[in-house]
C-alpha positions as CSV (number, residue, x, y, z in Angstrom):
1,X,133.7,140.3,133.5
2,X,136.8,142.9,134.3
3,X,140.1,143.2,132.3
4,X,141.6,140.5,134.5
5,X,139.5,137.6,132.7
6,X,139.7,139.8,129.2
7,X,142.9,138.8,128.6
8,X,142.6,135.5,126.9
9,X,138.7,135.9,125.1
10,X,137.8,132.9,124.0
11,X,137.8,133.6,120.2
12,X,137.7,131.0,117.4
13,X,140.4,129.3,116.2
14,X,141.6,130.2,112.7
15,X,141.1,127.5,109.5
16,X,145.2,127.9,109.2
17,X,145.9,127.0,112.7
18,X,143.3,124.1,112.9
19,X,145.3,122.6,110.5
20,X,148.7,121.9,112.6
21,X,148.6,119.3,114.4
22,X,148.3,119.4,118.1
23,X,151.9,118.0,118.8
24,X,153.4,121.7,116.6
25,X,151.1,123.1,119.8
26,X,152.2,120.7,122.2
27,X,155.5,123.0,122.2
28,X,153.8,126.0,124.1
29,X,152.2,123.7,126.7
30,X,153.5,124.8,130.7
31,X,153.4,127.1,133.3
32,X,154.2,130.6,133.0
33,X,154.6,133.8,134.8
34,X,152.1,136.3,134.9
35,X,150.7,139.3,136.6
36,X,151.9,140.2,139.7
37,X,152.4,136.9,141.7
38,X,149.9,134.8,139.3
39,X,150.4,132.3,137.1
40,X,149.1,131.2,133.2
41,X,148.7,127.5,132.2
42,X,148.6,126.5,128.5
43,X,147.0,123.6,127.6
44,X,146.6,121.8,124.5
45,X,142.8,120.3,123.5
46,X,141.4,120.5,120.4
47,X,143.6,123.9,120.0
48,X,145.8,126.0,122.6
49,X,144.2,127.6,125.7
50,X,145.2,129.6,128.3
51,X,144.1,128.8,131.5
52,X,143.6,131.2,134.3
53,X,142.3,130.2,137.8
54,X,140.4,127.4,136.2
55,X,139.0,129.5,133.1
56,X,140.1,128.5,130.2
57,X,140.3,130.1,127.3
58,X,140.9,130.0,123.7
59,X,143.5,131.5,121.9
60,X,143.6,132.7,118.3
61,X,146.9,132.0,116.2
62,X,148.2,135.1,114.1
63,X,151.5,134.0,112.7
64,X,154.2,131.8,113.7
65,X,154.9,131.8,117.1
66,X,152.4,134.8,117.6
67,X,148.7,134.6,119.3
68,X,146.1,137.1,119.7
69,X,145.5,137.9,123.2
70,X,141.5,139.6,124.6
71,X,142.1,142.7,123.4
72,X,143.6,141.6,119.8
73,X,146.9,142.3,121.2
74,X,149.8,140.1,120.1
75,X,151.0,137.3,122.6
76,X,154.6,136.4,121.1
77,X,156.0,133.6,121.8
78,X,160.0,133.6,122.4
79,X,162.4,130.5,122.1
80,X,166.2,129.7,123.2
81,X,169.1,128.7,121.4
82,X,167.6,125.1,120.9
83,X,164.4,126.2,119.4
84,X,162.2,125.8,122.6
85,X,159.9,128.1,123.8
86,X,160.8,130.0,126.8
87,X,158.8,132.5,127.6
88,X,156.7,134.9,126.1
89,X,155.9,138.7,125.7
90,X,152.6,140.7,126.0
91,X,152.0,144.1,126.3
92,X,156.2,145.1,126.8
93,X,155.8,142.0,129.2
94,X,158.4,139.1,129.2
95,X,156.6,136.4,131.1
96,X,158.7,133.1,131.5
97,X,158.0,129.7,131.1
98,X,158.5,128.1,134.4
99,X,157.4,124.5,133.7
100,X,157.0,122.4,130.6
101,X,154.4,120.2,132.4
102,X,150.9,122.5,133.3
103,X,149.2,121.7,136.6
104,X,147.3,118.3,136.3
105,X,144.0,120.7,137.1
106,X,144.5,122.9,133.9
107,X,145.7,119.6,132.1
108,X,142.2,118.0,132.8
109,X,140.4,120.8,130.7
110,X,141.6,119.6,127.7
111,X,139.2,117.2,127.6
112,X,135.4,116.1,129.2
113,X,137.1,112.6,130.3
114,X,140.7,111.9,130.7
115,X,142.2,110.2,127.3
116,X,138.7,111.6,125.7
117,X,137.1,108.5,126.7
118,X,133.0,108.2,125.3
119,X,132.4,105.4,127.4
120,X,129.4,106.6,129.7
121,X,126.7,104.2,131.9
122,X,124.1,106.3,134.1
123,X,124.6,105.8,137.9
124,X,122.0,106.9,140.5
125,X,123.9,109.9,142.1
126,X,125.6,108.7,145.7
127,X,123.6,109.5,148.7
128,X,126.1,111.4,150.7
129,X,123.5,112.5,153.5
130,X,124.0,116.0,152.8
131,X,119.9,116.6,152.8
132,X,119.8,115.9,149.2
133,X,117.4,112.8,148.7
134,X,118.8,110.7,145.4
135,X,116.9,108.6,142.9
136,X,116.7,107.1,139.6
137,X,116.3,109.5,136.7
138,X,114.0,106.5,135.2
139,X,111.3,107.0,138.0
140,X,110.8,111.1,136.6
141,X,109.5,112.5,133.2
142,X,113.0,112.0,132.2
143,X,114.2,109.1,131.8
144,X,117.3,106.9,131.0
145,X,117.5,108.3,127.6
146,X,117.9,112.3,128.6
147,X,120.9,110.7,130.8
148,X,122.3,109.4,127.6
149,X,121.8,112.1,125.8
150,X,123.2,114.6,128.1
151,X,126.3,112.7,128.9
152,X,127.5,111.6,125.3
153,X,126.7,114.8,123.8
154,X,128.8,116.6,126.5
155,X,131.4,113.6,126.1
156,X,131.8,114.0,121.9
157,X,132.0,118.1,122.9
158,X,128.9,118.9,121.2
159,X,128.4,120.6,123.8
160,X,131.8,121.6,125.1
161,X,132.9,122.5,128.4
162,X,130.0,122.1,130.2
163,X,131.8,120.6,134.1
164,X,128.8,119.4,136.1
165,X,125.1,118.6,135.0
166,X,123.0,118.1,138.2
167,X,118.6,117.3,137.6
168,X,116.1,117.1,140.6
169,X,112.6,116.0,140.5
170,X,110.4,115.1,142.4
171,X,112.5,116.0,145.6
172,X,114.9,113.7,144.6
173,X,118.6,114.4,142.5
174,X,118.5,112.0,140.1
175,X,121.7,112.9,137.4
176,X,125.0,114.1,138.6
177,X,127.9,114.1,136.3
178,X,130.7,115.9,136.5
179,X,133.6,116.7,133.3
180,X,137.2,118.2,132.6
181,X,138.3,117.3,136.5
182,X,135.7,118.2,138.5
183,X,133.8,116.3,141.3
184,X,131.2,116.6,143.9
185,X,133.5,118.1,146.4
186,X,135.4,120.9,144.2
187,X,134.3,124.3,144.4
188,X,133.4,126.3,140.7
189,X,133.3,129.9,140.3
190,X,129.6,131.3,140.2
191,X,130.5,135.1,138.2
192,X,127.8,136.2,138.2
193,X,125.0,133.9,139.2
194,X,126.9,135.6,142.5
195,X,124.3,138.1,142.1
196,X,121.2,136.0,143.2
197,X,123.2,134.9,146.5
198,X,123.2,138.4,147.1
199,X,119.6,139.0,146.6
200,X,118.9,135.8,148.7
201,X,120.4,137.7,151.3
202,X,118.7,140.8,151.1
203,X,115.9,139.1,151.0
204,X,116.9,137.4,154.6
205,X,117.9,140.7,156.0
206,X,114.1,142.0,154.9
207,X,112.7,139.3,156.8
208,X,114.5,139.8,159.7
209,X,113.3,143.6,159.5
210,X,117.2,144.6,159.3
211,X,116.1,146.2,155.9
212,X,112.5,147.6,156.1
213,X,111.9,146.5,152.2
214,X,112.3,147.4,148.9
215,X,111.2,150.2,149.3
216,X,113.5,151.6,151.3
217,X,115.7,154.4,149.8
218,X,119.6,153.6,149.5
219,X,121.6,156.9,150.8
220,X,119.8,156.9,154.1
221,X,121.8,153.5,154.7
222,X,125.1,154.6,153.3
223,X,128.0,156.2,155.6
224,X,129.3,158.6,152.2
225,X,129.6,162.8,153.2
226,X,128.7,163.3,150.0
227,X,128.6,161.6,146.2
228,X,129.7,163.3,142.6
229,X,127.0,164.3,140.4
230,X,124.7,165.6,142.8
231,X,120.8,164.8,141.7
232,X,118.2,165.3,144.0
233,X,116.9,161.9,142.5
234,X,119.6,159.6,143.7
235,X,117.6,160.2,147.2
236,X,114.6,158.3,145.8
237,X,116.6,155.4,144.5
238,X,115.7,152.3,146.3
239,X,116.3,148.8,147.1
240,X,114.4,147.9,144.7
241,X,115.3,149.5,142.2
242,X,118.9,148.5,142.4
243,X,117.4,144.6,142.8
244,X,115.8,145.3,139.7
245,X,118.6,147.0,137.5
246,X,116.9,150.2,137.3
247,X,118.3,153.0,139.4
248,X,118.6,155.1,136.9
249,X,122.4,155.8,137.1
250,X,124.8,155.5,133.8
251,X,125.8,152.0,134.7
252,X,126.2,149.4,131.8
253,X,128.4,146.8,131.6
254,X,127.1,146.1,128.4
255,X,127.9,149.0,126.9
256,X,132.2,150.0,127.0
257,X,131.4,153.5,126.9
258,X,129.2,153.9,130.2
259,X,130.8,155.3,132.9
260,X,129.6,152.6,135.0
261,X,130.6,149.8,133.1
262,X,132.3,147.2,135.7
263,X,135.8,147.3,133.6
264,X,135.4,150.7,134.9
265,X,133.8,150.5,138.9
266,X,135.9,147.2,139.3
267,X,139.1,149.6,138.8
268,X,138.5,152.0,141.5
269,X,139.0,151.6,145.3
270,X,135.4,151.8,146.1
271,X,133.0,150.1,143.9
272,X,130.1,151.3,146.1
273,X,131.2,155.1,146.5
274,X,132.0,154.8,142.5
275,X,128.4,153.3,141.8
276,X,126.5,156.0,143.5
277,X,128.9,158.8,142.2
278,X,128.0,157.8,138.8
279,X,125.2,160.5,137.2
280,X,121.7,159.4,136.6
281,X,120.4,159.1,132.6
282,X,116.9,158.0,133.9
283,X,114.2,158.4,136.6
284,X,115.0,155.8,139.3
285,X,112.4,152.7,138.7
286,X,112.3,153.1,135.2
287,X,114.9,151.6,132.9
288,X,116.9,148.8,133.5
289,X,120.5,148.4,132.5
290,X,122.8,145.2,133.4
291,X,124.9,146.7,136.4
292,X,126.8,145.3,138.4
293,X,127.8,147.9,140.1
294,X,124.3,148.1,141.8
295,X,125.1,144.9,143.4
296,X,128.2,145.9,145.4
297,X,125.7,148.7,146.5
298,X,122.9,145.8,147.2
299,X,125.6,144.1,149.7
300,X,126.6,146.9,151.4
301,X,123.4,148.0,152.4
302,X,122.8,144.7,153.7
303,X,126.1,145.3,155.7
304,X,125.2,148.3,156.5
305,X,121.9,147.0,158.1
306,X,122.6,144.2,159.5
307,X,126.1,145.1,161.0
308,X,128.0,141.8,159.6
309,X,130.6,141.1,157.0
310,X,128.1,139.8,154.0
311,X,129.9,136.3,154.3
312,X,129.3,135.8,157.9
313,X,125.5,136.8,157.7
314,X,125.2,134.5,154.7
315,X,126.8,132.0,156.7
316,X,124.6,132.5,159.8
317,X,121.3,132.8,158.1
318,X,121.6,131.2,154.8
319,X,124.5,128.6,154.5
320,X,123.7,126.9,157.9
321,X,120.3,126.5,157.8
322,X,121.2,124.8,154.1
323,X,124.1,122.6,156.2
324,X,126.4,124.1,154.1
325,X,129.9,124.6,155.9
326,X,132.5,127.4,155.6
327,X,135.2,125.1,154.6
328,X,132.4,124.4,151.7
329,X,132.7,127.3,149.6
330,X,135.1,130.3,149.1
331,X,133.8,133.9,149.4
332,X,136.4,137.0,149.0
333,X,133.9,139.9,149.4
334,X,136.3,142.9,149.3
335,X,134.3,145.2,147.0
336,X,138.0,146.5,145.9
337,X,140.4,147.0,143.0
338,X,142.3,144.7,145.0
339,X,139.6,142.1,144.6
340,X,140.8,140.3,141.4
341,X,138.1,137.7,142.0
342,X,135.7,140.5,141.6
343,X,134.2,139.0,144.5
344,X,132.4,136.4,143.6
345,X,131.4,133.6,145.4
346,X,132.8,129.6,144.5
347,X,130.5,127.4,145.4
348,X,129.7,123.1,145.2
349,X,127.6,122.1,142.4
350,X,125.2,120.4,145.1
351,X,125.4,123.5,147.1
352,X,123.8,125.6,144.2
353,X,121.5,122.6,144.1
354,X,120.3,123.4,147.7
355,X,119.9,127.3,146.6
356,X,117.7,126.8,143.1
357,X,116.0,123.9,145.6
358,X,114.9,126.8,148.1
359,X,113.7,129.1,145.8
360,X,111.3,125.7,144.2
361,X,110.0,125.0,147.4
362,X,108.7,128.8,148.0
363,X,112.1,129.8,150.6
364,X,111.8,126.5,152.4
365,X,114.5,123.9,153.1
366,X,113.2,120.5,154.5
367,X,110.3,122.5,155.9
368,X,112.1,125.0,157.3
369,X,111.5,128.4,156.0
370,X,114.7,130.2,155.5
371,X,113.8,133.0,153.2
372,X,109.9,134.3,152.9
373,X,108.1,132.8,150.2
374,X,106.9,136.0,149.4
375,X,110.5,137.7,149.0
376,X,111.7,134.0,147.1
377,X,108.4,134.7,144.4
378,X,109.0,138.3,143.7
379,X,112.9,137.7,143.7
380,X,112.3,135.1,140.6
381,X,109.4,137.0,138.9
382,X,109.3,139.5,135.8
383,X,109.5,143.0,137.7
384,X,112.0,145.1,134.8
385,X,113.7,143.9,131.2
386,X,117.1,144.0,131.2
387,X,118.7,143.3,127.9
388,X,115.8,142.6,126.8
389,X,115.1,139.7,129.1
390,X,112.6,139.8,132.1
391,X,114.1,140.0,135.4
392,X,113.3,140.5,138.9
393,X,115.7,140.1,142.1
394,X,119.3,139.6,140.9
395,X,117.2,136.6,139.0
396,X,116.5,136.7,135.6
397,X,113.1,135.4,134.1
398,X,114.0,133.9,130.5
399,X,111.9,131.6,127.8
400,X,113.7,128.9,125.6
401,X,111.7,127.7,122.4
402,X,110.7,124.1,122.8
403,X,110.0,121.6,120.2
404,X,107.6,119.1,120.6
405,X,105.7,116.5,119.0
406,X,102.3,118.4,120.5
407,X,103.5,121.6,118.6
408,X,106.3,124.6,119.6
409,X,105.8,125.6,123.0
410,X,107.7,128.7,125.1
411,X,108.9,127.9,128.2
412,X,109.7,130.2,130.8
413,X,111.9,129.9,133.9
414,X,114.0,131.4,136.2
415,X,117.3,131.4,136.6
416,X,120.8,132.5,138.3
417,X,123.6,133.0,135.7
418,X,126.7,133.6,135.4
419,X,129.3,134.1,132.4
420,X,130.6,130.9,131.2
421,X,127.5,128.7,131.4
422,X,126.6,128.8,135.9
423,X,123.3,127.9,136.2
424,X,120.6,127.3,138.7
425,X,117.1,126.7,136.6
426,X,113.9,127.1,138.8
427,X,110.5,125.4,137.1
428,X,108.2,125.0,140.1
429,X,105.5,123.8,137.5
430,X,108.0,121.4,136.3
431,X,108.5,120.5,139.5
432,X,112.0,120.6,138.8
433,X,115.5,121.7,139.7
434,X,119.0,121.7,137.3
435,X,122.2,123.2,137.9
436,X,125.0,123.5,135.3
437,X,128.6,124.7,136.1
438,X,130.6,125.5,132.7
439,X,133.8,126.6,131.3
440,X,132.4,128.6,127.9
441,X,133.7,132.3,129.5
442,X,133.1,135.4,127.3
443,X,131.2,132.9,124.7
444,X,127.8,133.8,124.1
445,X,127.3,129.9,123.2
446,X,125.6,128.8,126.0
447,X,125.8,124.4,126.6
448,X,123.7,124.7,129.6
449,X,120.8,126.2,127.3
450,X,121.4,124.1,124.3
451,X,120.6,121.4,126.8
452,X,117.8,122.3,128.3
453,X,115.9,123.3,125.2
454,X,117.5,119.8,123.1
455,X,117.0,117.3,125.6
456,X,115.3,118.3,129.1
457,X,112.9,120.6,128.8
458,X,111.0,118.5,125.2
459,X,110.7,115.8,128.0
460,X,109.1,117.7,130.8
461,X,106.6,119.5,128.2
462,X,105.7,116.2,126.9
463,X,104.8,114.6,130.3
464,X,103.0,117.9,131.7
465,X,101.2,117.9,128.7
466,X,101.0,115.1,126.3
């Protein structure tokens, strides 16, 4: 993601520091000043983290009272006349402590359970008559021992940071969990698993005949005079093609020189205008390129057609047919530098349940069809690679390597997801539905996978075919 949540990278603790114990870190625990009118927690887990609007991340200890901050810059810590820390400076920066005590939120990160409790004993998930049926994960090619599993290997942080660990079969949820704080009812930051929301609602907006299809060429819906680095083949760029991550501009985020890496469009007052300035390296419909630039473009076209706010046609068309409420979920769609929260949407863990639940059940909810099962299969198909990976929609189309007792198997999926470990796993052949919310940002360790491939997926394989 941007600068913003570069500044603490979660790097690895050093042997040296690992080695003090965590009451000589207990010392830089609090609330601090920071940014503008923001705020920094630091917590103390199994080492010190910063914690910034519920990300938390690790930092790496240089010397003394000196960490490393994201870009390998020193944070230094300074103390008063009685040896306590006060404050500390990054950048030129003096930033003071402003509490010894961090929020009990960013205190409940420290750990999956409060007092790092291993105790765990499955529960059928509460029916809270939200359209969700419930059941017991014993009933499903699961079973009581993948509940186990999951929980106590999240629990002894072998796979750490992972909040919320949601599984539906069968039409029914059957394993909901949550870690480090988090419940049922609190909203969790999607990054980038944002993106398939936005497809979801181009896909609406197609189906309503707003948008004619993918097909349809970009500009024409745009309301710019005119765009740097005039090609006559930004005309041809389509819908598609931006769906698809190939439009052929120099957009990268994967790469920190490309013009159009989002570090770069997320700095500038209009990410849209700043996409489609960019200058095209490829044929449009060729080459695809993680950009996330292309999907400010994708919502503003939708805008642009539909003549709504993004949010309020989400909410109109998508949301409320899902009985999803506005109070539900948090959506600041600015496409800005003044956006910090790079507009993403935060949504409930169940709520991302009733989205990878659509896209099972072919763009139906409770018979209902809310999206076109014809948009909702394309959307989750292999169309283009994109680091490598099949994608189609805003949705990317991975494999995991199984193990199993009848031999290796590859499984393939599909799958929003978003930096830190946000997941919404699609296996219509499977029958089946998981959703993972996680805390691993700018770690390319991913729980949620580990998971899947350890635990779930050897049991579905083994059922489907024994």
């Amino acid at each position: 993601m941007r600068s913003f949540w570069a500044i603490f990278l979660a790097l690895t603790l050093s042997a040296a520091q690992a080695q003090e114990s965590a009451k000589s870190l207990d010392g830089y625990q609090g609330t601090y000043e920071y940014q503008g009118n923001d705020t920094v927690d630091l917590i103390v887990g199994k080492a010190l983290y910063a914690v910034l609007d519920d990300a938390k991340y690790r930092l790496r200890w240089s010397s003394g009272d000196t960490f490393l901050n994201g870009a390998g810059q020193p944070i230094t810590f300074r103390r008063d006349h009685a040896g306590k820390v006060d404050g500390f400076e990054e950048s030129g920066h003096f930033y003071r402590r402003l509490s010894m005590k961090p929020t009990e939120a960013a205190l409940a990160l420290a750990a999956p359970r409060p007092g790092g409790s291993l105790e765990y004993t499955y529960e059928i998930p509460t029916d809270r008559h939200d359209g969700i049926a419930v059941g017991d994960i014993s009933t499903t090619d699961l079973g009581r021992d993948a509940a186990d599993k999951i929980a106590r290997g999240i629990l002894d942080e072998t796979w750490p940071d992972v909040h919320s660990v949601l599984l539906y079969q069968h039409g029914k949820l059957v394993y909901e969990e949550y870690f480090y704080g988090y419940s049922f009812d609190r909203q969790h930051q999607m990054r980038s698993a944002t993106k398939s929301i936005v497809s979801t609602l181009a896909g609406i907006a197609i189906d309503r005949h707003d948008l004619t299809g993918v097909e349809e060429r970009v500009l024409p819906r745009m309301k710019y005079a005119a765009y740097g680095n005039p090609d006559a083949r930004k005309d041809q760029i389509t819908l598609g093609d931006m769906l698809t991550m190939r439009s052929g501009l120099a957009c990268n985020d994967h790469d920190s020189k490309s013009p159009g890496n989002e570090l770069i469009i997320d700095a500038t007052p209009d990410w849209v205008k700043a996409t489609l300035d960019l200058p095209l390296i490829n044929a449009p419909g060729t080459t695809g390129y993680y950009c996330s630039g292309g999907v400010s473009v994708v919502g503003r076209m939708t805008e642009n057609a539909t003549h709504m706010y993004l949010p309020d046609f989400a909410q109109k068309y998508l949301f409320n047919p899902l009985g999803i409420s506005k109070s539900q979920y948090t959506w600041n769609y600015d496409l800005t530098d003044k956006d910090k929260e790079f507009s993403q949407i935060h949504l409930r863990p169940r709520d991302m349940l009733k989205i990878g639940i659509l896209f099972e059940d072919h763009g139906k909810w409770h018979g209902k069809q809310v999206l076109s099962a014809a948009y909702a299969a394309a959307a989750t198909s292999a169309i283009s690679q994109v680091d490598n990976t099949s994608y189609g929609y805003f949705w990317w189309r991975p494999w995991l390597h199984v193990e199993t007792p009848g031999g290796d198997r590859r499984v393939t999926y599909s799958a929003a997801q978003g930096n830190g470990g946000q997941k919404i796993y699609v296996l219509p052949e499977y029958d089946f539905v998981a959703v993972f919310t996680a805390g691993s940002y700018n770690e390319g360790n991913s729980a949620p996978n580990k998971i899947m491939g350890s635990v779930i997926l050897p049991k579905l394989v083994a059922a489907r075919h024994p």
